[in-house]
MDAnalysis code that builds the backbone (N, CA, C; Angstrom):
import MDAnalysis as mda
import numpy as np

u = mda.Universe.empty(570, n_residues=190, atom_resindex=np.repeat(np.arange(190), 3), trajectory=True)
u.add_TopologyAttr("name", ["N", "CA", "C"] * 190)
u.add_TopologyAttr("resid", np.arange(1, 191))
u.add_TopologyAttr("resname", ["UNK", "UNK", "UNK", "UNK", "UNK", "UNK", "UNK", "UNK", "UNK", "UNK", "UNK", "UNK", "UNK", "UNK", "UNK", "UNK", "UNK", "UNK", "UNK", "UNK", "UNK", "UNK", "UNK", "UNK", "UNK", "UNK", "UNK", "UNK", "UNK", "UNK", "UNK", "UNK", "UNK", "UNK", "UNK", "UNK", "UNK", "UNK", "UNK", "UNK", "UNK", "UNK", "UNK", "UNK", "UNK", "UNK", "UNK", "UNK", "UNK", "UNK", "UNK", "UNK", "UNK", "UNK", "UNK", "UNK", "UNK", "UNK", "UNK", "UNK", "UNK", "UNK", "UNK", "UNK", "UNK", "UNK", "UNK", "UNK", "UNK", "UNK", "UNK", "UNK", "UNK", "UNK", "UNK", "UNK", "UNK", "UNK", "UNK", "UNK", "UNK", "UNK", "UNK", "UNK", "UNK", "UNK", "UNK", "UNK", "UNK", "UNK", "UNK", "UNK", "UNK", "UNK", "UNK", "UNK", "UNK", "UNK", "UNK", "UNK", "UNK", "UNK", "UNK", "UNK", "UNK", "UNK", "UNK", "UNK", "UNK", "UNK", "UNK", "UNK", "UNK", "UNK", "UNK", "UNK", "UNK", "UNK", "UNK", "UNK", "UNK", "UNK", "UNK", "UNK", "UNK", "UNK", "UNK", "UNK", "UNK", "UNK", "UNK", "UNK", "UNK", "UNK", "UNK", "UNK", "UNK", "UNK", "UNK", "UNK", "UNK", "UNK", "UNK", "UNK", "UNK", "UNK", "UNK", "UNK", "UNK", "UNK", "UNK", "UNK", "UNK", "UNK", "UNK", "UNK", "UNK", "UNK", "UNK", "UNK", "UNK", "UNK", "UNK", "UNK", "UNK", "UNK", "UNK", "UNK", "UNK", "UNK", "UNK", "UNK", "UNK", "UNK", "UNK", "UNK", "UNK", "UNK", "UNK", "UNK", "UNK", "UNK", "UNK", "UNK", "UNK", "UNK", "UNK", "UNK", "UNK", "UNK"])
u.atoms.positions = np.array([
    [-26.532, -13.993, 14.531],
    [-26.598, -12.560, 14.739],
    [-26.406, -11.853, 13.398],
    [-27.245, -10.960, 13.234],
    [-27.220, -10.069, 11.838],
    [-26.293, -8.784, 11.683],
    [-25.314, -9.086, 10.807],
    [-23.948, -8.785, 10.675],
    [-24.087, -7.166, 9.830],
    [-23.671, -6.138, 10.011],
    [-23.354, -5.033, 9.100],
    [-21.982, -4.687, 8.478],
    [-21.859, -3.490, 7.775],
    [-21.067, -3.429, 6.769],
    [-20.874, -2.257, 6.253],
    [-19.999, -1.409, 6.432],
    [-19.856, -0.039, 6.166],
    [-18.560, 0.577, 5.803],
    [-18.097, 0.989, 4.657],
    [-17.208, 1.289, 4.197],
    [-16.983, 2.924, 3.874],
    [-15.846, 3.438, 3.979],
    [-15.270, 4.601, 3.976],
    [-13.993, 4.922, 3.219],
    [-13.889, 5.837, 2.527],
    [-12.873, 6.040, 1.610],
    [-12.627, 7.395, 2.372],
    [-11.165, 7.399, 2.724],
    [-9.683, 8.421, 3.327],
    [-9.140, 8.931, 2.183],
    [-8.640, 10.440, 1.892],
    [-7.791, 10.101, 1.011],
    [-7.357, 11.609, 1.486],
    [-5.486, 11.566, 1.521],
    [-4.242, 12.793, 1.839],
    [-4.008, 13.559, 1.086],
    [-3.901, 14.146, 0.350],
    [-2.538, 14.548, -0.675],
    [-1.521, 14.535, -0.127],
    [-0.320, 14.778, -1.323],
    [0.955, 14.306, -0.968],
    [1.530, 15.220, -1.275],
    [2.372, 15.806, -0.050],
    [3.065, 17.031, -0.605],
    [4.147, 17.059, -1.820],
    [4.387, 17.927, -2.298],
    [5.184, 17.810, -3.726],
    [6.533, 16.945, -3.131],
    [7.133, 17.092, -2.102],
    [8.314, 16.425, -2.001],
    [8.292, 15.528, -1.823],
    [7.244, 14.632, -1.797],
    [7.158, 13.437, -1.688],
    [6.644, 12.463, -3.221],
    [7.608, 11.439, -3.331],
    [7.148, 10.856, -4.362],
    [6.077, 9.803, -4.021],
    [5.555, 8.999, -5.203],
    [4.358, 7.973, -4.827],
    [5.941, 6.888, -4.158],
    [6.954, 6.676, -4.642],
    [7.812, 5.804, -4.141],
    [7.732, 5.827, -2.585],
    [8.044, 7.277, -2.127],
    [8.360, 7.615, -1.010],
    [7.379, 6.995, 0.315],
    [6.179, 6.976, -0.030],
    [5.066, 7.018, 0.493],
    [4.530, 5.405, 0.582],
    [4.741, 4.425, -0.534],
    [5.089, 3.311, -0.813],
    [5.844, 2.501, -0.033],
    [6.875, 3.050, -0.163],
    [8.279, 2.842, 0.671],
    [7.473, 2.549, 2.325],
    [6.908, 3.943, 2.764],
    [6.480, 4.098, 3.725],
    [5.493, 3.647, 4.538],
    [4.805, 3.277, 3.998],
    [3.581, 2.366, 4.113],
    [4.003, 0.733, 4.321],
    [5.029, 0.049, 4.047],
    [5.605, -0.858, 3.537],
    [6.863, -0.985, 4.915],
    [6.262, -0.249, 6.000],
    [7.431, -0.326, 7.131],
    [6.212, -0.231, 7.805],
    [5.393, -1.535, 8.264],
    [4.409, -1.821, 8.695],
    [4.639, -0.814, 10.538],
    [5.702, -0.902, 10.920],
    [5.810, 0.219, 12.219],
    [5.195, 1.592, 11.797],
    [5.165, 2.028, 10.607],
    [4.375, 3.638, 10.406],
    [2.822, 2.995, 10.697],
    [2.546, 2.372, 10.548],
    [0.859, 2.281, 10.547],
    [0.440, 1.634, 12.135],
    [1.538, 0.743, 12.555],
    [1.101, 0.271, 13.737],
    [1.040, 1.337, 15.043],
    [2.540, 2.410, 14.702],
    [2.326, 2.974, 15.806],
    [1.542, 4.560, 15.761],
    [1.059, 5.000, 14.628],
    [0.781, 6.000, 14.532],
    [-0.726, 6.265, 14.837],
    [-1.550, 4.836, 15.116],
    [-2.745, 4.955, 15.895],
    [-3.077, 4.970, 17.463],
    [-3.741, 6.367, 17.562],
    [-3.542, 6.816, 18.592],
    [-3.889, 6.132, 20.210],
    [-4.628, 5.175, 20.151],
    [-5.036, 4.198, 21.046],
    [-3.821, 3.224, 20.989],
    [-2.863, 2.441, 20.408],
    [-2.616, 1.402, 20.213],
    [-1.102, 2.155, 20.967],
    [-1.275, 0.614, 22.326],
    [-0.080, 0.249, 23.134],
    [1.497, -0.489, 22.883],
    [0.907, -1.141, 21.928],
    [2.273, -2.138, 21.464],
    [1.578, -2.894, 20.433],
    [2.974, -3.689, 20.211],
    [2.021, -4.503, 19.078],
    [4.004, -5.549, 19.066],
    [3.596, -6.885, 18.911],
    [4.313, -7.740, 18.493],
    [4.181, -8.956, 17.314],
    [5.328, -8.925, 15.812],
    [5.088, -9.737, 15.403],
    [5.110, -11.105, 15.368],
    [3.981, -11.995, 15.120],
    [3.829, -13.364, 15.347],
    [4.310, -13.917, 14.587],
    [5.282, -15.399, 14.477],
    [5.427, -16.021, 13.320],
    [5.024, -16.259, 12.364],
    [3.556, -16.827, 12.787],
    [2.718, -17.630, 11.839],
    [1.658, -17.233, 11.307],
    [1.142, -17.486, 10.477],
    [-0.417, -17.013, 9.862],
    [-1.235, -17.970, 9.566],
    [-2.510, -17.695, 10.294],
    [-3.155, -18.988, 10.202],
    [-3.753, -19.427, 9.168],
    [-4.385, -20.561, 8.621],
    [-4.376, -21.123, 7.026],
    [-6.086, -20.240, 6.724],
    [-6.939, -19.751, 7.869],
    [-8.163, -19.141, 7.619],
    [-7.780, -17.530, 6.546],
    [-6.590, -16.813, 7.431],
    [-6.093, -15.478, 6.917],
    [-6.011, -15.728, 5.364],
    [-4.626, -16.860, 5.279],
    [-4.090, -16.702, 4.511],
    [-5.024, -17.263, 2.799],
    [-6.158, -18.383, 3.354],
    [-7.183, -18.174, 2.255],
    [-8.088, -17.160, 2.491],
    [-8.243, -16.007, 2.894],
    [-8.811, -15.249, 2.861],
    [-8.766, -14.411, 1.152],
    [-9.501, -14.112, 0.873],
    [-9.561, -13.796, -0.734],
    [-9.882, -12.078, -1.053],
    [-9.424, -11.352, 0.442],
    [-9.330, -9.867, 0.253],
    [-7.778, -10.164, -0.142],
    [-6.961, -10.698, 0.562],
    [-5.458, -10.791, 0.002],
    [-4.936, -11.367, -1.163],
    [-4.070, -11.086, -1.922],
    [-3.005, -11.365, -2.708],
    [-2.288, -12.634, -3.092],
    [-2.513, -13.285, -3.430],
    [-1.640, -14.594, -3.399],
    [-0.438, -14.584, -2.386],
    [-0.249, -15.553, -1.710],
    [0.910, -15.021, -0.556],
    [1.987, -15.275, -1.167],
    [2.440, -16.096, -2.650],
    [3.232, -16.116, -3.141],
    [3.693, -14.610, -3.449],
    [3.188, -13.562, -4.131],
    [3.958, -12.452, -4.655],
    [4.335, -10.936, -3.553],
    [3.363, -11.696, -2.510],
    [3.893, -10.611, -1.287],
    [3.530, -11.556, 0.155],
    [4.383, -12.081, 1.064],
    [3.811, -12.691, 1.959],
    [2.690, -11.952, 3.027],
    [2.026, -12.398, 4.063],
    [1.314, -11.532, 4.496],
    [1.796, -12.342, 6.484],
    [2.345, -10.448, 6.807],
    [2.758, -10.692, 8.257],
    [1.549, -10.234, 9.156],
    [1.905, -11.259, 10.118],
    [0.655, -11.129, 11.602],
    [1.427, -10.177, 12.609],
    [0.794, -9.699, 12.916],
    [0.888, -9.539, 14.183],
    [-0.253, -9.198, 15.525],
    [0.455, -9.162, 16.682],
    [-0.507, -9.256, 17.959],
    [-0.176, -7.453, 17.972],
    [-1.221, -6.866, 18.752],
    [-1.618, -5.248, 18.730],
    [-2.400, -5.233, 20.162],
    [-1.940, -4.629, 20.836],
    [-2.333, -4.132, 22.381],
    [-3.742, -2.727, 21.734],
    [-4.251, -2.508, 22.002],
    [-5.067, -1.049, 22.429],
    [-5.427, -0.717, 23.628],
    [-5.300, 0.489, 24.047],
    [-6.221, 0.906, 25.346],
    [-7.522, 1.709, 24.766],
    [-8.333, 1.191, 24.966],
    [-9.857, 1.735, 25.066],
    [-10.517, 2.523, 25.890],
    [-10.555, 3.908, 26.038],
    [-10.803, 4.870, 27.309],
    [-12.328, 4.179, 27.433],
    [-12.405, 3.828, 28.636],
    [-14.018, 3.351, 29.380],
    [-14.519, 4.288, 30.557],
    [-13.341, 4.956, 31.002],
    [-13.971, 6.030, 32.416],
    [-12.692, 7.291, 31.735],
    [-12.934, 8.292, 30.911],
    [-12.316, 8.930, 30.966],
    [-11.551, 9.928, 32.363],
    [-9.988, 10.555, 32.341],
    [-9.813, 11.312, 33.074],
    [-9.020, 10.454, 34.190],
    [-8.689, 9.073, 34.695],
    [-8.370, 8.410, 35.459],
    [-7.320, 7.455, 34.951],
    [-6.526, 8.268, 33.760],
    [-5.268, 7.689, 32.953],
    [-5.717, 5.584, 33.021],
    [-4.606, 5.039, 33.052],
    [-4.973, 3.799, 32.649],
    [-5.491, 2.435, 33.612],
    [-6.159, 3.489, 34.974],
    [-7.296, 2.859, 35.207],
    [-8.786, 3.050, 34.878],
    [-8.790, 3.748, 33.787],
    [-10.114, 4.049, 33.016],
    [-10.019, 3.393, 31.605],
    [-8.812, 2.912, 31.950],
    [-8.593, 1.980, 30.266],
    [-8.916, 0.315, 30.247],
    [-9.514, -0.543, 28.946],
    [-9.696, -1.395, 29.096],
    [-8.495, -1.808, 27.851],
    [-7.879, -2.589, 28.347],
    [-6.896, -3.183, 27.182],
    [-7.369, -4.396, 26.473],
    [-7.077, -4.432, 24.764],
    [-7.418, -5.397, 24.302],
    [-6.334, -6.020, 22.755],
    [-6.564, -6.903, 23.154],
    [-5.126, -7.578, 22.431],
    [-6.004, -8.130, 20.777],
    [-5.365, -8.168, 19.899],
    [-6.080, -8.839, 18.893],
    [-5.306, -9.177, 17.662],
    [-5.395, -9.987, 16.458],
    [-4.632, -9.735, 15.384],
    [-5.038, -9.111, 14.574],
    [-3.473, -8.311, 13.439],
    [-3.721, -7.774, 12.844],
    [-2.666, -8.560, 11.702],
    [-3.249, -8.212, 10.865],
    [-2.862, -9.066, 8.931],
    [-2.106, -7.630, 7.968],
    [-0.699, -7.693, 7.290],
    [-0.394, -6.926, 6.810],
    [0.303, -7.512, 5.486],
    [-0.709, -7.134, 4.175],
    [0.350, -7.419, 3.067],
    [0.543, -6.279, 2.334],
    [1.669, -6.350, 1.927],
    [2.587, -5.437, 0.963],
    [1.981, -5.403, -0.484],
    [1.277, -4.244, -1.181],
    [0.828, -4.537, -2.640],
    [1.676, -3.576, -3.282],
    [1.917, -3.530, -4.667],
    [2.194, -2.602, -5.576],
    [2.052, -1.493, -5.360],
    [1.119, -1.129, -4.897],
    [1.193, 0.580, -5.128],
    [0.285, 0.929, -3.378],
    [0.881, 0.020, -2.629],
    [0.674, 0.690, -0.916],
    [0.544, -1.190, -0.002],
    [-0.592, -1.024, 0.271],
    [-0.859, -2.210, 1.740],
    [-2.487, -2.354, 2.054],
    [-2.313, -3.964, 2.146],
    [-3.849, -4.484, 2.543],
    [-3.406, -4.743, 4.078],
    [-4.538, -4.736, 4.858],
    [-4.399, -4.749, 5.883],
    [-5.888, -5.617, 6.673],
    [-6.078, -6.424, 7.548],
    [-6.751, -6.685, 8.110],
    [-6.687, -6.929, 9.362],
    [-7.990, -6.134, 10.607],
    [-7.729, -6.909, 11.952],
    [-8.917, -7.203, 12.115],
    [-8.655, -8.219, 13.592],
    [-10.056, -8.904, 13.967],
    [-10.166, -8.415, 15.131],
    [-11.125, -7.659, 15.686],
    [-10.859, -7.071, 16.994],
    [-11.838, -8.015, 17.933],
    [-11.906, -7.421, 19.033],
    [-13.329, -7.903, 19.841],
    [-14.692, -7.813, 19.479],
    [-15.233, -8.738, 19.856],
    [-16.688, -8.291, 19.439],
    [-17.182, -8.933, 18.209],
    [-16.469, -9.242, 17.826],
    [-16.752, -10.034, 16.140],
    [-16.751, -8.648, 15.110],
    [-15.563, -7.905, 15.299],
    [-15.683, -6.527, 14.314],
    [-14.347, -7.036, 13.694],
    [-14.868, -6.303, 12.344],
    [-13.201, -7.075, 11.932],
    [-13.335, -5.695, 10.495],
    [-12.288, -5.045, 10.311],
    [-11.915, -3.982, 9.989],
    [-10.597, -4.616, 8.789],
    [-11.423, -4.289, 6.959],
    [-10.208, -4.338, 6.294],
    [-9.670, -3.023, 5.473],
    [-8.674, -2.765, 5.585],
    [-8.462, -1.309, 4.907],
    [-6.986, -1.411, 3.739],
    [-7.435, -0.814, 2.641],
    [-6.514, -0.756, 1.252],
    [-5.704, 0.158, 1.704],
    [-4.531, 0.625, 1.924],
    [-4.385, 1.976, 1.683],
    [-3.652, 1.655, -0.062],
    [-3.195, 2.861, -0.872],
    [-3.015, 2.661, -2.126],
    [-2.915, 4.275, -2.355],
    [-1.256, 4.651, -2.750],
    [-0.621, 5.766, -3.451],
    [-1.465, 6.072, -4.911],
    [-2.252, 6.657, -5.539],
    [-2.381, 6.812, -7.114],
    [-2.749, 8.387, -7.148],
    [-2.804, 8.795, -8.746],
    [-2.814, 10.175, -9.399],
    [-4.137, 10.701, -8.413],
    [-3.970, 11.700, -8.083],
    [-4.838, 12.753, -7.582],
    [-6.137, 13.534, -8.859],
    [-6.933, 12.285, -8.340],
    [-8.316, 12.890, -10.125],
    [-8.774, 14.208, -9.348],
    [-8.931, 14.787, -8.574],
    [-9.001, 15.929, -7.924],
    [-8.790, 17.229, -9.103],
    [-9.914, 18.319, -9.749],
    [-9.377, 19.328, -10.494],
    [-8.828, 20.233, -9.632],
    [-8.037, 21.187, -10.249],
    [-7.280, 22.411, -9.032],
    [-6.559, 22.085, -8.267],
    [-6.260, 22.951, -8.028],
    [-5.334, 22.833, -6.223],
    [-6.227, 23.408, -5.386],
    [-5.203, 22.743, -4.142],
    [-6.195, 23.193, -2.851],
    [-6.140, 24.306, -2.271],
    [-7.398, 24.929, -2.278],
    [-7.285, 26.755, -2.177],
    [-6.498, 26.592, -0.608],
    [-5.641, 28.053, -1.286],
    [-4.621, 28.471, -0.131],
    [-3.064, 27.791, 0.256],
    [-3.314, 26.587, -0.876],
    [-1.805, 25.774, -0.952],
    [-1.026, 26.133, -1.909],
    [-1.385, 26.612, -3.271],
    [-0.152, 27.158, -4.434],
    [0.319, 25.301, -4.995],
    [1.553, 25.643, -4.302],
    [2.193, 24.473, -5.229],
    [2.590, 22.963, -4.090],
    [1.719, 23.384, -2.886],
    [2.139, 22.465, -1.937],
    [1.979, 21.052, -2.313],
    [1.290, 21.173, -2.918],
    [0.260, 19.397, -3.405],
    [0.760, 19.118, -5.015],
    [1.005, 17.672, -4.935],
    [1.610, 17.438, -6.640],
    [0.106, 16.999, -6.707],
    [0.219, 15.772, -7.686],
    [-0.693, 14.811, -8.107],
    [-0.881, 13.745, -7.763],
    [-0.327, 13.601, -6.575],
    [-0.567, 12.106, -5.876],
    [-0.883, 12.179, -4.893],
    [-2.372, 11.280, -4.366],
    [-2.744, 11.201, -3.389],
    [-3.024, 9.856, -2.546],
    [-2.821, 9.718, -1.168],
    [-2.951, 8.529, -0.190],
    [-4.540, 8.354, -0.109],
    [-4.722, 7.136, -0.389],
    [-6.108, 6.752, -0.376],
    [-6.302, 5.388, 0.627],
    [-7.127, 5.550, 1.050],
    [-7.465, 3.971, 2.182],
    [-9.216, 3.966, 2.084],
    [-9.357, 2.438, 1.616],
    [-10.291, 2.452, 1.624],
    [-10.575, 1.451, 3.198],
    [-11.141, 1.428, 3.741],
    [-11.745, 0.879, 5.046],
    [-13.235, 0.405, 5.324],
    [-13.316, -0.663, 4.959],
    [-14.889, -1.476, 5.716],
    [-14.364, -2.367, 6.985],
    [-15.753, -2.175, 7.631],
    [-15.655, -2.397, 8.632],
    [-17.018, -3.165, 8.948],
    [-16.891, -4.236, 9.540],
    [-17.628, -5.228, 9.746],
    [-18.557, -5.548, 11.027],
    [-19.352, -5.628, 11.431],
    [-19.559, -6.293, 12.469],
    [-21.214, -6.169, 13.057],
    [-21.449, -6.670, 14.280],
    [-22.936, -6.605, 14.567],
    [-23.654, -5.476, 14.583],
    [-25.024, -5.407, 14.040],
    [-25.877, -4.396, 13.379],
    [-25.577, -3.002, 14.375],
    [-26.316, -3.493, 15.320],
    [-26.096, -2.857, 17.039],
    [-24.945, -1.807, 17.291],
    [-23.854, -2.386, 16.905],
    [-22.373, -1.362, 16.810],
    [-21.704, -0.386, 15.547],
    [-22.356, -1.183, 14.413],
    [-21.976, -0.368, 13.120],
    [-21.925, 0.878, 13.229],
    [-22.737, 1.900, 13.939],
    [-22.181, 3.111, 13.681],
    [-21.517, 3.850, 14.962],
    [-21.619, 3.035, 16.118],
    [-20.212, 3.386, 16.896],
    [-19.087, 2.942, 16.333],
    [-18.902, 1.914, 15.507],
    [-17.448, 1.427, 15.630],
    [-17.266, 1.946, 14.477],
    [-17.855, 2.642, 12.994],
    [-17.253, 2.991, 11.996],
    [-17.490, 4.472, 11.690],
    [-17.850, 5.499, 13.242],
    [-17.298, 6.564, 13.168],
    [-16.036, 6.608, 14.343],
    [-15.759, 5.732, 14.929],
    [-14.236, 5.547, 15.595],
    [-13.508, 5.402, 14.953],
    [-13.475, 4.429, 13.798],
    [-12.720, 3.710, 12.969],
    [-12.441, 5.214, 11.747],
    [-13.934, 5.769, 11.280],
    [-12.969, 6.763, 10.620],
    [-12.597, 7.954, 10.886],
    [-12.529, 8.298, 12.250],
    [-11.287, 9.246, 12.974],
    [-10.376, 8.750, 13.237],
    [-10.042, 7.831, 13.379],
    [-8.826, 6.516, 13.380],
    [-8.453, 7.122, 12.571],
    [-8.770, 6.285, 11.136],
    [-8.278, 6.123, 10.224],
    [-7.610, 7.462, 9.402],
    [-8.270, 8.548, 9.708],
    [-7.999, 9.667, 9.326],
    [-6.601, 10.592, 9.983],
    [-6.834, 9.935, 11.311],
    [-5.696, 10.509, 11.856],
    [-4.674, 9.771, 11.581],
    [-4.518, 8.558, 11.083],
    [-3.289, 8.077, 10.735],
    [-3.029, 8.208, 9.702],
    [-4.084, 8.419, 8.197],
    [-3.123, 8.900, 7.228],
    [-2.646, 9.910, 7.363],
    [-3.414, 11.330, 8.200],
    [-2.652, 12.821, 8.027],
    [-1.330, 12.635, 8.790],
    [-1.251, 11.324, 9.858],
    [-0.227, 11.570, 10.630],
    [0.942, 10.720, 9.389],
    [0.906, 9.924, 8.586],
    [1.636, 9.413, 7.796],
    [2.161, 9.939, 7.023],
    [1.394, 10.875, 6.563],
    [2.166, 12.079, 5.072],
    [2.735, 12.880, 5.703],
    [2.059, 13.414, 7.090],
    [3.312, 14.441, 7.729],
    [4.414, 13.869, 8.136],
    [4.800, 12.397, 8.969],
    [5.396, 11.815, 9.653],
    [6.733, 11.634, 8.132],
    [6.495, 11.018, 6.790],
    [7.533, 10.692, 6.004],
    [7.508, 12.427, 5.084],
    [6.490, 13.442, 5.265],
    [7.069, 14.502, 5.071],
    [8.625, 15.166, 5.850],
    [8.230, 15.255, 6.760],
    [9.141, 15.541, 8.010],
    [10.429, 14.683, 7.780],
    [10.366, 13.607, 7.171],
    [11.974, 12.949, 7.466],
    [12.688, 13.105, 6.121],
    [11.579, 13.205, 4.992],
    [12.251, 13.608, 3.690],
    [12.502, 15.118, 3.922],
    [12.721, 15.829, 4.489],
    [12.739, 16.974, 4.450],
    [14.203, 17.097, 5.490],
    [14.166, 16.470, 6.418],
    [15.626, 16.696, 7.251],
    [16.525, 15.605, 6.806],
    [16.015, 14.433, 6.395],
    [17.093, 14.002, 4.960],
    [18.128, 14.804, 4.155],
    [16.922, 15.515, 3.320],
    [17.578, 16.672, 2.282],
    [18.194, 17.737, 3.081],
    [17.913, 18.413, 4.058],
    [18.702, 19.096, 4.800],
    [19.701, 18.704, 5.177],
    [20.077, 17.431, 5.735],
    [21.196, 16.659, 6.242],
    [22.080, 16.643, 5.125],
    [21.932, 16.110, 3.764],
    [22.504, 15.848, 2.704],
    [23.056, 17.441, 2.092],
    [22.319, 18.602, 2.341],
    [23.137, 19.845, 1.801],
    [23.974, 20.496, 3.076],
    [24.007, 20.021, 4.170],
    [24.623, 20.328, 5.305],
    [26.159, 19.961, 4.854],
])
């Protein structure tokens, strides 16, 4: 079967109170990414990683960051409007390593689609600020890059799902560790 291939670049800014650490940090608590996609039911980590993943050559040497599995529930709306008997559930793995400056990530879903995405903290090459923000935005911005794999037939259902996915989980990520650095610092001048 003749395979496609389509890639998409995400990218946040980061509000000034947030450092590239912060965001790093954040990314790097593999629960911000698992649960902040909006389909996805659960998700449990697996011990092991199988020896196919781990020579896989999108990843890192597993020596300088290991790379954790885990199993990931989704519900898939198939009959909208009839809560989760209109849902089809589907279980699959997902691959998470820790890099320098954010997280590689890979899953294999159904279907023979298999979805790898960078995310990665760096300087905001962006000129200006963003009209109507002032000083909201420093110079660092969340970037994910995301290809997405799979039979010809589905490529562009599954990689305009994938990048409203994907989109909604970085905006939900910069707001989500905005929000806690912020009642942090409140807590701390309290």
């Amino acid at each position: 079967m003749s395979r496609s291939s389509r890639t998409v670049q995400i990218s946040a800014l980061l509000p000034s109170c947030l450092t590239p650490a912060d965001m790093i940090s954040a990314l790097h608590v593999h629960d911000n990414c698992l649960t902040l996609q909006a389909i996805t039911t659960g998700y449990r980590e697996v011990p092991t990683t199988g020896p196919t993943v781990l020579s896989d050559p999108y990843f890192s040497l597993t020596d300088t960051a290991p790379i954790k599995t885990y199993e990931v529930t989704e519900g898939v709306i198939i009959i909208p409007g009839i809560g989760d008997w209109g849902k089809k559930f589907i279980t699959f793995p997902v691959w998470f390593q820790d890099t320098p400056t954010g997280l590689k990530t890979r899953a294999d879903g159904p279907a023979g689609v298999v979805v790898r995405a960078e995310w990665r903290v760096q300087p905001n090459v962006a000129h200006g600020e963003v009209e109507g923000e002032g000083d909201r935005y420093m110079q660092w911005t969340l970037v994910e890059d995301v290809t997405v794999q799979c039979a010809w037939w589905l490529i562009s259902f599954v990689k305009k799902s994938m990048e409203h996915a994907h989109r909604d989980i970085c905006r939900k990520l910069v707001e989500k560790i905005e929000k806690e650095k912020r009642a942090g610092a409140a807590w701390q001048v309290s």
